[in-house]
C-alpha positions in Angstrom: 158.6 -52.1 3.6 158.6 -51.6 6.9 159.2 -54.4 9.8 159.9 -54.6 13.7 161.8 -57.5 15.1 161.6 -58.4 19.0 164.0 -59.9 21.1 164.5 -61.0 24.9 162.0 -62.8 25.9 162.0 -65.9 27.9 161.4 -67.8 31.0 162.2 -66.4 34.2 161.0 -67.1 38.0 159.1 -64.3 39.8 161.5 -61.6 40.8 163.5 -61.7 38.2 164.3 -59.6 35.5 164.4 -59.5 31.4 164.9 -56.9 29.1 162.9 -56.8 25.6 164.3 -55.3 22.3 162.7 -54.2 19.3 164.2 -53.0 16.5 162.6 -51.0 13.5 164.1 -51.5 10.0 163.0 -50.7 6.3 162.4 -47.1 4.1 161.5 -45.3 7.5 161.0 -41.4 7.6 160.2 -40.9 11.3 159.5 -42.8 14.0 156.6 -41.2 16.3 155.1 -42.8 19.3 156.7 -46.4 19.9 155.1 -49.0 22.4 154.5 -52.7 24.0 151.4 -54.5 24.2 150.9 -57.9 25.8 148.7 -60.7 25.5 148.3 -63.2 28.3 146.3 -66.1 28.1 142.5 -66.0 27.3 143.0 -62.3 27.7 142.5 -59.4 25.1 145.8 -57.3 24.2 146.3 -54.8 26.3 148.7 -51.8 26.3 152.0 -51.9 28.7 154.2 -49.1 28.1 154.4 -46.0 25.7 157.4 -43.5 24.8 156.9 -40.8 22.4 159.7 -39.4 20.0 160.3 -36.4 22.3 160.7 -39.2 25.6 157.1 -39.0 27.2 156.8 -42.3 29.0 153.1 -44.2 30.4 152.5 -47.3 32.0 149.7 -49.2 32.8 149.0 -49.3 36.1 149.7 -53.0 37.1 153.8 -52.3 35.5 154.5 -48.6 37.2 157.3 -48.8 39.5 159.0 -52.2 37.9 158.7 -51.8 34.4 161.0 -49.2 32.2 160.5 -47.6 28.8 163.2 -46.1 26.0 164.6 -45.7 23.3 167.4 -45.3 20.8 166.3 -42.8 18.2 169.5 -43.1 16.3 169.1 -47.1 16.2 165.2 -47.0 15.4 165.0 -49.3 18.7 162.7 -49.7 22.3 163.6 -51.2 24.9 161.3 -52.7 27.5 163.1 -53.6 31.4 161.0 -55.3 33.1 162.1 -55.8 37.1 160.1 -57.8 39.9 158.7 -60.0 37.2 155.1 -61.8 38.5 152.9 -64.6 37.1 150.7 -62.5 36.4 152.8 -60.4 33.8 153.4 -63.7 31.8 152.0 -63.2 27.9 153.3 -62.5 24.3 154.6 -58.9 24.6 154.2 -57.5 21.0 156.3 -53.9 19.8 154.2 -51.2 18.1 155.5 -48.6 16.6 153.6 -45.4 14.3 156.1 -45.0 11.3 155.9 -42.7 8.5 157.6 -44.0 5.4 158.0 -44.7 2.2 154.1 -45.7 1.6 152.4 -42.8 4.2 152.0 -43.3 8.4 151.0 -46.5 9.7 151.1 -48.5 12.7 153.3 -51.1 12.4 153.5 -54.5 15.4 156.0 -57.4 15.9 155.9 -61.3 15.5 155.6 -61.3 19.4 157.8 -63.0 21.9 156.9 -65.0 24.4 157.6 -63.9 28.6 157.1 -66.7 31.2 157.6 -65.7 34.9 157.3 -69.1 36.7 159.0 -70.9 39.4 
């Protein structure tokens, strides 16, 4: 079995900064592509940031420039900074991760944790 577990979120005012954790744990072969997705309210999930296995990094647009990417291949974890924190980036941020294990390669997501950037 196969589980992520996030941590780091909270409530912060605009400009500040928090730093997400997710950690991967269970019968895990590889770890490929690992990523964060947020929901905000009365919006559909949408994909923040990926890293691949190899270090390849994207962003969605609205994050470039204040949000960072990585990971600890040897601790099965991603990390998400997140810098100049707006409003507008307020949501559940939710960690994905494709794992091959034990039972084959699936996509695997987090319990979620909530971000609130407010004054």
């Amino acid at each position: 079995q196969v589980q992520l577990v996030e941590s780091g979120g909270g409530l912060v005012q605009p400009g500040g900064s928090l730093r997400l954790s997710c950690a991967a744990a269970g019968s895990i072969f590889s770890i490929n592509t690992m990523g964060w997705y947020r929901q905000g309210p009365g919006k559909q999930r949408e994909l923040v940031a990926a890293i691949t296995s190899g270090g390849s990094t994207n962003y969605v647009d609205s994050v470039k420039g204040r949000f960072t990417i990585s990971r600890d291949n040897a601790k099965k974890m991603v990390y998400l900074q997140m810098n100049s924190l707006k409003p507008e980036d307020t949501a559940v941020y939710y960690c994905n991760a494709d794992i091959s294990g034990l039972l084959g390669r699936y996509g695997y997501w987090g319990q979620g944790t909530q971000v609130t950037v407010s004054s």
